[in-house]
C-alpha beads as a LAMMPS data file, in Angstrom:
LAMMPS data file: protein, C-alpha beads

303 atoms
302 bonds

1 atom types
1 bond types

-500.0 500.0 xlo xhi
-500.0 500.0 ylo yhi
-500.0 500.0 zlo zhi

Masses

1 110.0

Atoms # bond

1 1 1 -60.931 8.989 21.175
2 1 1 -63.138 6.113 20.500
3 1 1 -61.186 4.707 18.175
4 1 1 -58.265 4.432 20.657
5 1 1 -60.783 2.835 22.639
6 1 1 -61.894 0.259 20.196
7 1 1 -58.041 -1.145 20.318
8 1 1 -57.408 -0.532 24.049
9 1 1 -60.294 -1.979 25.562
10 1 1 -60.061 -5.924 26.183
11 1 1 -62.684 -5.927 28.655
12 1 1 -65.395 -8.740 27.931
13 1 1 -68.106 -6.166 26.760
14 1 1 -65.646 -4.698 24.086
15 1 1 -64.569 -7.881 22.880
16 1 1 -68.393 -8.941 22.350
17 1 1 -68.018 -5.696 20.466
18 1 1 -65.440 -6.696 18.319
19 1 1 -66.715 -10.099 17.515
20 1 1 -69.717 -8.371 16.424
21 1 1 -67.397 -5.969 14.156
22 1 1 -65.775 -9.109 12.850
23 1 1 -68.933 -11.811 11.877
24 1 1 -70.251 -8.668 9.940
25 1 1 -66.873 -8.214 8.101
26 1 1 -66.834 -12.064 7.388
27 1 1 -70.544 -12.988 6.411
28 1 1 -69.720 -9.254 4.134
29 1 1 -67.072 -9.745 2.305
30 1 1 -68.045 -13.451 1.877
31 1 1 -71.132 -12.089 -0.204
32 1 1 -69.659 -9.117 -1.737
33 1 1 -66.293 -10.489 -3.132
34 1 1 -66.270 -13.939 -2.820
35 1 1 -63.704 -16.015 -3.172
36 1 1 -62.280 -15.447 -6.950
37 1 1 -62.289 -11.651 -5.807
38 1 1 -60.474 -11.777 -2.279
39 1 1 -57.606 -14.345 -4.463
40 1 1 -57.186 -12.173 -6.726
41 1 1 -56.685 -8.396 -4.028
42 1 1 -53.972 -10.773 -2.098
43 1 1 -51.891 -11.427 -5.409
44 1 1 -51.609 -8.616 -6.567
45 1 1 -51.032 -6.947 -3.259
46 1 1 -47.963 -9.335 -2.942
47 1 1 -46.888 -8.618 -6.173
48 1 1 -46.690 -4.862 -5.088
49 1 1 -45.097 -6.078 -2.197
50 1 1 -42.462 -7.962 -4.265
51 1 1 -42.062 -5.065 -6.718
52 1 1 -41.268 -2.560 -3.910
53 1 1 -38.930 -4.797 -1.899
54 1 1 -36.809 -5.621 -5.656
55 1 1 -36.464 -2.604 -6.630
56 1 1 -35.616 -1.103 -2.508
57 1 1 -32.928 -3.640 -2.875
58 1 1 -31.436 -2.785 -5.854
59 1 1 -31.202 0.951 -4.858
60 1 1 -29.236 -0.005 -1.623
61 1 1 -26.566 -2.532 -3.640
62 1 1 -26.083 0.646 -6.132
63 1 1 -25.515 2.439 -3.601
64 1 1 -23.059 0.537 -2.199
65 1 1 -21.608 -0.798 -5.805
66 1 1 -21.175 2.644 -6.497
67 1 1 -19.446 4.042 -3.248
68 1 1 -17.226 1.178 -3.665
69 1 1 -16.405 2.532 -7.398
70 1 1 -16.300 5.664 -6.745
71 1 1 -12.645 6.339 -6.961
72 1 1 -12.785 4.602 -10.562
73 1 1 -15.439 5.745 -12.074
74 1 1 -15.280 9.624 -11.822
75 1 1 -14.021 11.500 -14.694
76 1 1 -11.448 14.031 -13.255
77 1 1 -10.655 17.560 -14.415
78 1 1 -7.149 17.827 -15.202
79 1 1 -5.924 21.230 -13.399
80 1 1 -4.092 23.759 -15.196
81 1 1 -0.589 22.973 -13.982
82 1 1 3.396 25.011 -14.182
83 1 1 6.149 24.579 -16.594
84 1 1 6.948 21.507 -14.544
85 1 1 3.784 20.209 -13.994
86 1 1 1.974 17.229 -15.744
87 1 1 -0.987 17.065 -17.971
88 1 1 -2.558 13.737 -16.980
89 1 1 -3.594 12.124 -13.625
90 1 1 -1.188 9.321 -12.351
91 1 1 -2.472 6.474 -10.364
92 1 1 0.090 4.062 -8.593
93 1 1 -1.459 1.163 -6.270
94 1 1 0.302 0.860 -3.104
95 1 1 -0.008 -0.812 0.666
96 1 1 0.533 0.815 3.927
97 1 1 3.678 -2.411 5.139
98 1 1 4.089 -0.037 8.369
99 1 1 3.844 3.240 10.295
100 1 1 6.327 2.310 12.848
101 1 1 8.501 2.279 10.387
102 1 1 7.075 4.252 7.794
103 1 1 7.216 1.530 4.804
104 1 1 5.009 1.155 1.716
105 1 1 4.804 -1.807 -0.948
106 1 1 4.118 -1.021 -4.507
107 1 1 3.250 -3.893 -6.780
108 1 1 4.355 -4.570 -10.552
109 1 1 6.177 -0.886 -10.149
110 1 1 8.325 -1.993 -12.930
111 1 1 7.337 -4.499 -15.569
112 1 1 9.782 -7.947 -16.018
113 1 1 11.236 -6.082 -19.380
114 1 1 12.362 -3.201 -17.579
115 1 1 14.142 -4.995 -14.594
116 1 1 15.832 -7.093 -16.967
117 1 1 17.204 -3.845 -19.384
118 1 1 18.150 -2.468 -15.727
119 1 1 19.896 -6.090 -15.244
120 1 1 21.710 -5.929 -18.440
121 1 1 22.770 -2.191 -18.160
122 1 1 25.091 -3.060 -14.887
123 1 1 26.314 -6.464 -15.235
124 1 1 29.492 -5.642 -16.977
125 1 1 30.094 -3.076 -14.186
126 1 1 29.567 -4.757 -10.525
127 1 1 32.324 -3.958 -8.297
128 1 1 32.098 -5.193 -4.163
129 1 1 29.764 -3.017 -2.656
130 1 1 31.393 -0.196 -0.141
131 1 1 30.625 1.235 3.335
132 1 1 30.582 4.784 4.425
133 1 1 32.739 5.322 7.277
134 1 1 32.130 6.749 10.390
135 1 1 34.488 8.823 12.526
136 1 1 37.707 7.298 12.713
137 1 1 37.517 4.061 10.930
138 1 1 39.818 3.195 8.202
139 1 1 38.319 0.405 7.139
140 1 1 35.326 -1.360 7.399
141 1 1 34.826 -5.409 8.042
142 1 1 34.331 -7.421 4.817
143 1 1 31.130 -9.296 5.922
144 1 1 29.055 -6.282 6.669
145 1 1 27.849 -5.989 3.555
146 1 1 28.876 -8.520 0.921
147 1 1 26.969 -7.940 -2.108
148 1 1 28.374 -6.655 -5.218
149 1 1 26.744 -3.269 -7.418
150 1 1 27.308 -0.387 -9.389
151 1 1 26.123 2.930 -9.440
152 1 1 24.108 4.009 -12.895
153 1 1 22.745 7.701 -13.592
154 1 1 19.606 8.087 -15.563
155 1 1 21.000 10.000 -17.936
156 1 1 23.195 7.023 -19.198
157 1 1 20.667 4.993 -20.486
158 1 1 20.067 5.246 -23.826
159 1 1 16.316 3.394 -23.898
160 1 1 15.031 5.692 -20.974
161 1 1 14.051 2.933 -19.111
162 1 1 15.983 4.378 -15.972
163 1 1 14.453 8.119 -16.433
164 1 1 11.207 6.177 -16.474
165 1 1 11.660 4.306 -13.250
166 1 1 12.760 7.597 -11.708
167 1 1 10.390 9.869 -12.893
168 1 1 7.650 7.146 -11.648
169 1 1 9.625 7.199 -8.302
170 1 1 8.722 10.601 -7.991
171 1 1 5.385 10.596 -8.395
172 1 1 5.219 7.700 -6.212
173 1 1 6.819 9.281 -3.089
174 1 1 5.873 13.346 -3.912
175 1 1 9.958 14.192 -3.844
176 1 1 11.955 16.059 -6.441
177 1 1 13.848 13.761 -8.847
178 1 1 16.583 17.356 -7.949
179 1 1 17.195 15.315 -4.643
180 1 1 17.797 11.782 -5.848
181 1 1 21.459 9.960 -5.720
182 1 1 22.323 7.921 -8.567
183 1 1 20.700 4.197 -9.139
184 1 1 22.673 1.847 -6.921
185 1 1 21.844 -1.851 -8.772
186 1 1 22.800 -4.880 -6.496
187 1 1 23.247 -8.532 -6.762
188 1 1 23.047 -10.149 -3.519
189 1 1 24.422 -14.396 -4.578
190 1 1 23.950 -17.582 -2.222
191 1 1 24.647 -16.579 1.468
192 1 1 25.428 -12.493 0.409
193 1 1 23.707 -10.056 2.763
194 1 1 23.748 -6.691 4.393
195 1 1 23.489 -6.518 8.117
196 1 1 21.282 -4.056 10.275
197 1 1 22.291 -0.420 9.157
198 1 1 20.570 3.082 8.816
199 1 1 20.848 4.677 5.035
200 1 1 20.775 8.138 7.199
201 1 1 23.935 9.238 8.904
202 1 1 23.600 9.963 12.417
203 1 1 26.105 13.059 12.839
204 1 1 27.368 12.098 15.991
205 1 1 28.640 9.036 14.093
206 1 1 29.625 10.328 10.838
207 1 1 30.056 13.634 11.513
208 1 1 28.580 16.749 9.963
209 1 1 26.199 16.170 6.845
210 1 1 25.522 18.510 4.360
211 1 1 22.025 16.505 3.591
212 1 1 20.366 13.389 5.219
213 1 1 18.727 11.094 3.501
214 1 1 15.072 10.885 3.830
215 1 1 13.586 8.121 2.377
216 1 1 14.859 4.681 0.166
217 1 1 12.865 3.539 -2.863
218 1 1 13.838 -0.243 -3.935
219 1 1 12.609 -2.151 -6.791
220 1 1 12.912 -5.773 -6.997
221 1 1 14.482 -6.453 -10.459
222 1 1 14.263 -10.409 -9.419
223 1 1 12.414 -12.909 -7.592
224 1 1 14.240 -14.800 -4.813
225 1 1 13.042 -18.226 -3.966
226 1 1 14.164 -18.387 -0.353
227 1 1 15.491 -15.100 1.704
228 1 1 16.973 -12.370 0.302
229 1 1 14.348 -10.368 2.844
230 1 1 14.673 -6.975 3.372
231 1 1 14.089 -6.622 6.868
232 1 1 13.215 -4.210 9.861
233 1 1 14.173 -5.634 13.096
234 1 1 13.306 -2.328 15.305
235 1 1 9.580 -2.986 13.822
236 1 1 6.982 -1.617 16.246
237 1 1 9.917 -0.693 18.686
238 1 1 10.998 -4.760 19.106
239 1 1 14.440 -5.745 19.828
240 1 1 15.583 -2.164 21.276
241 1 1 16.786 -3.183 24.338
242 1 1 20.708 -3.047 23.144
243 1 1 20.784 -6.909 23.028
244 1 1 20.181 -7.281 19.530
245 1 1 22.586 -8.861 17.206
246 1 1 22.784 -7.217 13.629
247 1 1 23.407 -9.973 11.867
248 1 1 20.452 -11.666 12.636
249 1 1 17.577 -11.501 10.493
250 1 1 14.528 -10.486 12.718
251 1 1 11.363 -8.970 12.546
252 1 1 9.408 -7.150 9.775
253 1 1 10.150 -9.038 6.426
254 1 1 9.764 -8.086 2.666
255 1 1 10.048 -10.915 0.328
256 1 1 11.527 -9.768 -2.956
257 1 1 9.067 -10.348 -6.164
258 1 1 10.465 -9.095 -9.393
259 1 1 8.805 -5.676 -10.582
260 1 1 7.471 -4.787 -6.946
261 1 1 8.737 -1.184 -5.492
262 1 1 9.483 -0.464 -1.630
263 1 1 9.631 2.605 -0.254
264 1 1 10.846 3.735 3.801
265 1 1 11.555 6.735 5.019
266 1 1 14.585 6.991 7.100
267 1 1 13.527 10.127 8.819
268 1 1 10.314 12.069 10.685
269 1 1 8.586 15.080 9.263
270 1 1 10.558 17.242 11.460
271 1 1 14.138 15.721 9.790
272 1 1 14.894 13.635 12.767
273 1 1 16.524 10.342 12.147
274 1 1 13.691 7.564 12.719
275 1 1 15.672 5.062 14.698
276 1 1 13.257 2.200 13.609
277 1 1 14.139 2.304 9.830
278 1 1 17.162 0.030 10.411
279 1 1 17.089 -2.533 7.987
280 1 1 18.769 -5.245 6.600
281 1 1 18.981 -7.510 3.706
282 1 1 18.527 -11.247 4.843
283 1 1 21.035 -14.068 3.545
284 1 1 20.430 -15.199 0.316
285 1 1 19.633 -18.687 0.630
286 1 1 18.246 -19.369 -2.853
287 1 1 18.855 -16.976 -5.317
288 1 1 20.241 -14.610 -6.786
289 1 1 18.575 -11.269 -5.816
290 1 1 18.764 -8.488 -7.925
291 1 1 17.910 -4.964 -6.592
292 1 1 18.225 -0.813 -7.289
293 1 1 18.373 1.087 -4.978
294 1 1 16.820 4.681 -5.049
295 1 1 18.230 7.039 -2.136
296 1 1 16.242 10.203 -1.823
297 1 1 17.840 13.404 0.186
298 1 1 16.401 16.360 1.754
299 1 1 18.530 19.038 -0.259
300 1 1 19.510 18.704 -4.230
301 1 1 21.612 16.462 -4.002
302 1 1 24.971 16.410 -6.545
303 1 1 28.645 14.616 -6.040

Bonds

1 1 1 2
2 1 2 3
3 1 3 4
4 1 4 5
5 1 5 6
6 1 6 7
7 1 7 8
8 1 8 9
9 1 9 10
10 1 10 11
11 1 11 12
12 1 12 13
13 1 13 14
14 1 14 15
15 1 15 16
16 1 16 17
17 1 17 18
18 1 18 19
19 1 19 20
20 1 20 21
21 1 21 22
22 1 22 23
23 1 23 24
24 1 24 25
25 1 25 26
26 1 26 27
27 1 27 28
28 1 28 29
29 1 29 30
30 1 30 31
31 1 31 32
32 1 32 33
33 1 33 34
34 1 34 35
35 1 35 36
36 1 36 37
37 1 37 38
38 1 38 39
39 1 39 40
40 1 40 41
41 1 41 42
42 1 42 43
43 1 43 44
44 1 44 45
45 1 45 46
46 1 46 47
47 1 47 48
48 1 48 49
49 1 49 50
50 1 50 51
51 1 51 52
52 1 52 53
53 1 53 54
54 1 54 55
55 1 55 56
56 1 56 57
57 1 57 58
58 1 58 59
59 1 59 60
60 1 60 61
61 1 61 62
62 1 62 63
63 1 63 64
64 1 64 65
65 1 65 66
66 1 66 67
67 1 67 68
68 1 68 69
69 1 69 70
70 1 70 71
71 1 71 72
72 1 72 73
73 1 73 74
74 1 74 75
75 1 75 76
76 1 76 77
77 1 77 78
78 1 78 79
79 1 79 80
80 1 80 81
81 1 81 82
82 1 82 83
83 1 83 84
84 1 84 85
85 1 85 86
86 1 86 87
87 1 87 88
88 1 88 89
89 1 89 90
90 1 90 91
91 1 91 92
92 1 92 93
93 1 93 94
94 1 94 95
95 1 95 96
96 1 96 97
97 1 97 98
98 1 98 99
99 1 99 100
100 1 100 101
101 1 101 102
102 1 102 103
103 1 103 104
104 1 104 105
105 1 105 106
106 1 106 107
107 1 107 108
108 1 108 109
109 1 109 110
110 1 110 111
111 1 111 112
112 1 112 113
113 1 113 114
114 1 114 115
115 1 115 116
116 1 116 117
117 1 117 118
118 1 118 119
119 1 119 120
120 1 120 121
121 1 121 122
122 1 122 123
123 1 123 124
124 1 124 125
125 1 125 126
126 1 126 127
127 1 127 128
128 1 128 129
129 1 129 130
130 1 130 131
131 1 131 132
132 1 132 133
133 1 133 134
134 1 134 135
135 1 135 136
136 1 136 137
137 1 137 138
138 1 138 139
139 1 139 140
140 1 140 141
141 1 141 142
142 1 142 143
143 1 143 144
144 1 144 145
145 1 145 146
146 1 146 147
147 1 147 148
148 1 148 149
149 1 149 150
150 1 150 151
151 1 151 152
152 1 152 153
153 1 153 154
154 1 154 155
155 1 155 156
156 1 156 157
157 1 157 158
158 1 158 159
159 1 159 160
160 1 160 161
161 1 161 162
162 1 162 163
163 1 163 164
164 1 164 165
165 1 165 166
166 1 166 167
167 1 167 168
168 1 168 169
169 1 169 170
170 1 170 171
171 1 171 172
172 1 172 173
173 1 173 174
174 1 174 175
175 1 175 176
176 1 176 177
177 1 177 178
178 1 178 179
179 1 179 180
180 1 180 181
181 1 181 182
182 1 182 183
183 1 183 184
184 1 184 185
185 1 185 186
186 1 186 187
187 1 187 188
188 1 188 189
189 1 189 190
190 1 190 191
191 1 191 192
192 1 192 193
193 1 193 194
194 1 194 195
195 1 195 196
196 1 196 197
197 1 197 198
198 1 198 199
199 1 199 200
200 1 200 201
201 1 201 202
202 1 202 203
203 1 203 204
204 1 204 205
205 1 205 206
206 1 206 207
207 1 207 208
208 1 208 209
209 1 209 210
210 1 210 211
211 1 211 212
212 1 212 213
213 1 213 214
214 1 214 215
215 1 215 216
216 1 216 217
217 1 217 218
218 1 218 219
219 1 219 220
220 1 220 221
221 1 221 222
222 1 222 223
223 1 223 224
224 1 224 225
225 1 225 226
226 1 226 227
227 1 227 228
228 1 228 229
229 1 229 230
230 1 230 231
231 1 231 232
232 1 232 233
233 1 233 234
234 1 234 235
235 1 235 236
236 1 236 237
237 1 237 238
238 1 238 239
239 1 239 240
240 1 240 241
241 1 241 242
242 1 242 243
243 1 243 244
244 1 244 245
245 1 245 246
246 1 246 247
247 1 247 248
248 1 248 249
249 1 249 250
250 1 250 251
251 1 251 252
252 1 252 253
253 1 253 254
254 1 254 255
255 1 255 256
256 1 256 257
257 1 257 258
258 1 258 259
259 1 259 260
260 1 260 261
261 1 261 262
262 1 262 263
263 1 263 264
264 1 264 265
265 1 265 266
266 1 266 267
267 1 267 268
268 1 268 269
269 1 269 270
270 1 270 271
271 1 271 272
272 1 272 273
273 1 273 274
274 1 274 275
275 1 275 276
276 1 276 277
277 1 277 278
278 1 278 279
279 1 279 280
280 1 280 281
281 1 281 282
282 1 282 283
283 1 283 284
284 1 284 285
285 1 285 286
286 1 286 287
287 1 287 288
288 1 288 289
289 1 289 290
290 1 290 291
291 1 291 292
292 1 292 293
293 1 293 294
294 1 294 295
295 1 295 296
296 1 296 297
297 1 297 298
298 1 298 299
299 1 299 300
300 1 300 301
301 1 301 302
302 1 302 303
């Protein structure tokens, strides 16, 4: 209680008090430690200080250092796995592009000596690229989609470069290489392009489907200087209000970059057709663009 009182009171009489308290401190310490002695207590009582402060700091940055890391530094524990199963951990950067559509970017998928075998494999074999038709059409207008390709199956590739790219596909987008459709290469030249279109097939359209297509893996086997763009004009729900021309190249954009993987799903969890996955691939202005094209079903998928 008096204590409290000693640091409470500011009335005159206890501030007499404390001057009192003080002069004896002073004229004290003056004769006990002098000055050498008081010099020396304050340096070494900031060097403590220091010390703690240094060392505080250094636990808080490895901390954080370390929370940052901690994704590369642990040393996992492979799982026992099945007959299909692998025996190694797989890591495959990627970036979320969009959720409305669902659209992911995967740089240096493929490295510039695989795109190139890929390249080599189908340019003997490019044919004008075809349409599927919907209900009643016979044919379908020659400057829909004006690129030429070829179809190649994994299997016919001596070098396994193709089973590689596939098998990587897989683990990139957790789906059964069972469900895949053959590799469909492309070479989009000056001005070729592919207007607004959905890789699923909307029944009412094309009638009854034994399988839908779920998602679309690309990988850029080229750069392209200037467009070339794989885009998604329905982005975020723009351009829906039936006034939008499908030849125009609008609204989310991927720039091709040789290597680089692209992945969209064309439909919801619950197998619905996600109406904002219509793409396109922009006019060529400066190329050529080179592309395969992955489609993925929902059932095993064979001709």
């Amino acid at each position: 209680m008096a204590t409290t009182y000693a640091f409470d009171d500011y009335t005159p009489k206890a501030k007499a008090k404390s001057r009192g308290y003080w002069y004896w401190w002073n004229n004290y310490s003056r004769a006990k430690l002098g000055f050498p002695s008081v010099f020396i207590f304050c340096c070494l009582f900031f060097i403590a200080g220091f010390l703690c402060s240094s060392l505080r700091s250094q636990e808080v940055s490895g901390f954080k250092q370390s929370g940052r890391q901690l994704e590369e530094t642990l040393n996992y524990d492979v799982m026992a796995h099945g007959k299909t199963g692998d025996d190694s951990m797989s890591v495959i950067p990627f970036q979320v592009i969009s959720w409305k559509p669902r659209a992911f970017y995967f740089p240096r998928f493929a490295t510039p000596e695989q795109c190139q075998h890929v390249i080599n494999l189908a340019k003997s074999k490019l044919e004008p690229s075809k349409l599927a038709l919907r209900k009643g059409e016979v044919e379908k207008p020659q400057d829909v989609r004006t690129s030429m390709g070829t179809f190649l199956r994994a299997s016919q590739d001596g070098a396994g470069i193709l089973n590689a790219i596939e098998e990587k596909i897989a683990k990139a987008t957790k789906l059964p290489r069972s469900h895949y459709e053959d590799f469909n290469v492309l070479r989009y030249q000056l001005g070729q392009k592919y207007d607004a279109h959905l890789d699923a097939f909307p029944p009412e359209q094309y009638g009854p489907q034994k399988s839908q297509r779920v998602a679309t893996f690309l990988v850029y086997l080229s750069d392209v200087e200037e467009g070339g763009e794989t885009a998604f004009p329905y982005e975020n729900g723009m351009n829906m209000d039936g006034s939008y021309d499908f030849k125009k190249c609008v609204g989310l954009k991927v720039k091709p970059r040789m290597g680089d993987g692209f992945l969209f799903y064309s439909l919801y969890p619950n197998n619905t057709i996600d109406q904002l996955s219509l793409h396109q691939s922009c006019p060529v202005i400066k190329g050529p663009k080179w592309v395969v094209t992955k489609w993925i079903r929902d059932q095993e998928f064979s001709l």
